[in-house]
N, C-alpha and C positions, 0 to 999 in steps of 0.2 A: 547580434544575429540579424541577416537583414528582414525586412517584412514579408510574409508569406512565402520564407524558406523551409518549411513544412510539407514533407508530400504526403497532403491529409487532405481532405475534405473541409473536416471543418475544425479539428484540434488543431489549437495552437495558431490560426490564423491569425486570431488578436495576440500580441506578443508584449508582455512587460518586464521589462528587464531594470530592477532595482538592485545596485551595487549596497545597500544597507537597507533595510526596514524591520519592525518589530516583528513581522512574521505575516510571511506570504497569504495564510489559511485568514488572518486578520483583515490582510486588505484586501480579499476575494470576500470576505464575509461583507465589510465593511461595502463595499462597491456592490454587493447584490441587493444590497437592500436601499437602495436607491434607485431602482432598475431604468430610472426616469429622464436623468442626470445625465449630463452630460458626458459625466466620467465611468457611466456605466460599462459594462462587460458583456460581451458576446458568447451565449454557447459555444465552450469548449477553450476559451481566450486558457491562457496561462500566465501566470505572472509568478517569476524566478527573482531570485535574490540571492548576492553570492555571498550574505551573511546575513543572519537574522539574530535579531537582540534580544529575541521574546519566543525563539523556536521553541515547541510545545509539544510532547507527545501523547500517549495516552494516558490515563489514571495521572493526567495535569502533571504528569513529568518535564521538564525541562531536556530541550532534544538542540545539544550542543555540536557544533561543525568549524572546522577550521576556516575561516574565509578564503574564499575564490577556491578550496581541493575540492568540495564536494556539490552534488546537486539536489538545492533546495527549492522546491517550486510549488506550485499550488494548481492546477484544474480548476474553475469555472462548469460547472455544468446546469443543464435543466434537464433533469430527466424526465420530471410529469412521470414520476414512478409510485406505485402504494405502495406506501410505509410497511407493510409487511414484508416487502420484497427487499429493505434496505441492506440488508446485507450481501445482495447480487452486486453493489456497488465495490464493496471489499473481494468481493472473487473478482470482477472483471479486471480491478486495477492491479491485483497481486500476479494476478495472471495474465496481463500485459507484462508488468515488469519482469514475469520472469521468461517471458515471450522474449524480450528484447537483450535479455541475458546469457542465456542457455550456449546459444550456439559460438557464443565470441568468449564463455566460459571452459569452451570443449565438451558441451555435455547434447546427448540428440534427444529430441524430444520425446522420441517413442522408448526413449530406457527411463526405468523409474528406479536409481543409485540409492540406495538405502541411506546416504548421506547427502556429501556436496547442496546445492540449492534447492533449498525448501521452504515452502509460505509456513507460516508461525502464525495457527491462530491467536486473535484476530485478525490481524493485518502489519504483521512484521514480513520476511526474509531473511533467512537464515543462508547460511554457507557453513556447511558441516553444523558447529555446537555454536557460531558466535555470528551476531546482529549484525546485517549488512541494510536492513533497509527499513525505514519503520513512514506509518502510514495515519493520517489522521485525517477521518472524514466526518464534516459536520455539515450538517442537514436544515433546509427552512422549510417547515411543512404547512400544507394550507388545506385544511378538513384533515383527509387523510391520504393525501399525498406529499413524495419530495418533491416542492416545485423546482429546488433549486439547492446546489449543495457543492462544497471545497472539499476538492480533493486535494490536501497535501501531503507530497512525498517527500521522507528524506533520504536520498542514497548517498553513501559511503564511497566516494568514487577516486582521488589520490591520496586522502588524510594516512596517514601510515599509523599515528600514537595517539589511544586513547584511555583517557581518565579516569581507571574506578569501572570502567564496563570492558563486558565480556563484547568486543564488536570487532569488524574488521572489514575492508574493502576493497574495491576491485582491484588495485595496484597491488594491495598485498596478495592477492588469491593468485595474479597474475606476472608478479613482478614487471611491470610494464606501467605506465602511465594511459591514461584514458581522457580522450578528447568530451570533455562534458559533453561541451553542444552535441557532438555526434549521435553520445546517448541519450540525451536529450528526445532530438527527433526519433529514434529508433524507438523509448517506451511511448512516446506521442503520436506513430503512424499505430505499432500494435494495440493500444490502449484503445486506438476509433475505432479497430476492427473488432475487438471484444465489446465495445459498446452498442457496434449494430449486431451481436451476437444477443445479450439483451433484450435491445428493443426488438428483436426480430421472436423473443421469448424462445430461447432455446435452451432453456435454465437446468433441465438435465442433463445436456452436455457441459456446460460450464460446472454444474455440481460436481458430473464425473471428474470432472480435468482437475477440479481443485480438491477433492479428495486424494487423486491422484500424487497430487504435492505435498501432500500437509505431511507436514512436521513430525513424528512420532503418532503418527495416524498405525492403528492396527497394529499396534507392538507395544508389550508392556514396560511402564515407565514407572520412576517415582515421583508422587504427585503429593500436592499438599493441598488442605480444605479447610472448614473452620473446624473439623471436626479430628485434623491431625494429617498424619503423612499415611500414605495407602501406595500399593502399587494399583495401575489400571491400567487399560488404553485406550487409546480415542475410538471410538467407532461412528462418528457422525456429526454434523454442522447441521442444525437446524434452519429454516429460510429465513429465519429471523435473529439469526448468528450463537444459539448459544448451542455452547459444547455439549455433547454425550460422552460418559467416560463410564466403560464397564468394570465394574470393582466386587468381585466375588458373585459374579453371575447376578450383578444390579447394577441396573444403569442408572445414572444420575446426570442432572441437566446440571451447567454451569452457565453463568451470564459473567461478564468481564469484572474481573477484582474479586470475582468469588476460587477460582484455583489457584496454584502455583506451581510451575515445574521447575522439578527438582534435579540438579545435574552431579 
């Protein structure tokens, strides 16, 4: 991709393009913490990899991708954001991606389909009941702010067959083939514009929007806890990401590795 093919401001203007590495969120991590260096990174830079040997998801899963069908990348950012606010980071990005998705999926933004694409708290993407995109953001904090944090994504973009998981991607949803790069710039222009959505603090609207999406939001489901299987539903995302699930007229908070949904 040539340099500053991007019609962004400031995503993505630094551009690294690695045909192998252990994992993009690695050497975004890796490279911020030298901020000094030569080989440092610029707010918002990206660095893609059309395979990764050490892809990682969340709960230290192992997050595998066919080499050169799918897109694996990582965000560079400084938000200079407090740490209570970190999970505006998870709405903005999920809601970028499905900014950049929706309309080339056939779906308008102002319908809300009981199924088709939907954010998976924490920070998946769904397409109806099966993973199209998963999302892993790790943070450097200094007092109590994020000075600086990787955002990577993984989307499912040609791959057609995969292994032991419930997943599935844009060629399949689409029977079509999908120009990475394309999408590429497309979650990279929406992405800035949700980020100066953010910094501009507009965090109710972004609330609303991604309530709006979420995945088995306000409808009851089966759920599992340490406590056993229960039906519930979701009724809210707290600012600092953890789940509410009403279960017999009691809500109960969850924080990631403590539910499980049940299909």
């Amino acid at each position: 991709m040539p340099i500053n093919s991007f019609n962004t401001q400031f995503i993505g203007r630094q551009f690294l393009h690695y045909p192998v590495c252990d994992s993009t969120n690695a050497v975004v991590m890796q490279k911020l913490a030298t901020p000094q260096s030569e080989h440092s990174l610029e707010n918002g830079a990206i660095v893609m990899a059309d395979f990764q040997t050490a892809g990682r998801g969340q709960r230290d899963a192992r997050w595998t991708a066919s080499p050169g069908l799918n897109l694996t990348f990582t965000i560079a950012l400084l938000p200079n954001l407090p740490v209570q606010q970190q999970f505006y980071l998870n709405i903005i990005t999920t809601l970028a991606i499905s900014d950049s998705l929706k309309p080339q999926l056939g779906e308008s933004l102002s319908e809300q389909p009981s199924r088709r694409l939907k954010i998976k708290w924490p920070n998946d993407l769904y397409y109806d009941d099966h993973k199209l995109c998963g999302i892993l953001i790790q943070n450097n904090l200094k007092v109590n702010m994020i000075q600086s944090c990787a955002i990577g994504i993984g989307l499912n973009v040609n791959q057609l067959h995969f292994d032991g998981v419930q997943a599935t991607s844009l060629k399949t949803i689409t029977k079509s083939s999908w120009d990475r790069y394309a999408t590429l710039k497309e979650i990279a222009l929406h992405f800035e514009e949700r980020y100066f959505q953010l910094k501009a603090m507009e965090l109710t609207q972004l609330k609303k929007e991604y309530l709006a999406q979420l995945y088995w939001y306000n409808t009851f489901h089966s759920f599992q806890d340490k406590d056993g299987v229960f039906q519930g539903r979701i009724i809210d995302v707290l600012e600092g990401g953890e789940l509410l699930v009403e279960r017999e007229a009691i809500v109960k908070q969850y924080q990631l590795k403590e539910i499980t949904y049940l299909y």
